[in-house]
N, C-alpha and C positions, 0 to 999 in steps of 0.2 A: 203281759202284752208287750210286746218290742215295737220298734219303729224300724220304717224306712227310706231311706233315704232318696231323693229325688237326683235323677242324671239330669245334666247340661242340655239333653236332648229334651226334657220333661218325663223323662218313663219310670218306672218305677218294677223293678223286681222285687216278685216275690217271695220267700224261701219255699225249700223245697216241704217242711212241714205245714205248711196252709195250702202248698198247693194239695198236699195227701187228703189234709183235711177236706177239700173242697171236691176229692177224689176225681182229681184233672189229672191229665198228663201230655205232651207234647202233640199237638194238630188241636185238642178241644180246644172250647169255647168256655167263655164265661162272660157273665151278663153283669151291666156294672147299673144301681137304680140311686139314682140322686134323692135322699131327703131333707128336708129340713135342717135347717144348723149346722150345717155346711159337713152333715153326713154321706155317707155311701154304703150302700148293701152291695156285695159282691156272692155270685151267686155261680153255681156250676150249671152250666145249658143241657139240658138232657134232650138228646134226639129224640125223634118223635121218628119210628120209622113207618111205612106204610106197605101192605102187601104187592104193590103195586115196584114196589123197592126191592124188595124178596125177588120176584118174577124176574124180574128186569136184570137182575146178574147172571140170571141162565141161559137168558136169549139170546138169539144169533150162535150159539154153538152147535156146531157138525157132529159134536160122537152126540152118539142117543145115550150113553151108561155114564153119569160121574159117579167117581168114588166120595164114601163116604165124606172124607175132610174136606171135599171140594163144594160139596152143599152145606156142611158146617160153616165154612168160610164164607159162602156165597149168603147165606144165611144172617149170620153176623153182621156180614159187610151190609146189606141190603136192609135190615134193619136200623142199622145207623144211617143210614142216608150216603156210603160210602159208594163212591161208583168206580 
């Protein structure tokens, strides 16, 4: 287990092997839970997407045919909650 060391500003990075572990990567989220004894659970946020998310990346478009990677895409996106 190593340490971290705190910046002037208060923040604190991570390295890049807990964030793997934590299977984050650049724009997610992470959930930080205070307990007891002046611990902390740090946790990776997993999107919740909703059908309603799927939908909604296809709307408003004029051509009637997308190509395949275009629903893949829209798919993925709209599942994560990306707009």
């Amino acid at each position: 287990m190593g340490t971290l060391t705190i910046t002037s500003k208060g923040q604190v990075t991570l390295r890049q092997d807990l964030l793997r572990h934590l299977g984050v990567a650049p724009g997610d989220r992470i959930e930080l839970i205070t307990l007891p004894g002046g611990r902390i659970e740090l946790r990776a946020v997993r999107p919740s997407g909703s059908i309603d998310g799927f939908i909604g990346k296809l709307a408003g478009r004029r051509v009637r045919s997308v190509a395949l990677e275009e629903m893949q895409e829209a798919a993925a996106a709209g599942w994560s909650q990306q707009r």
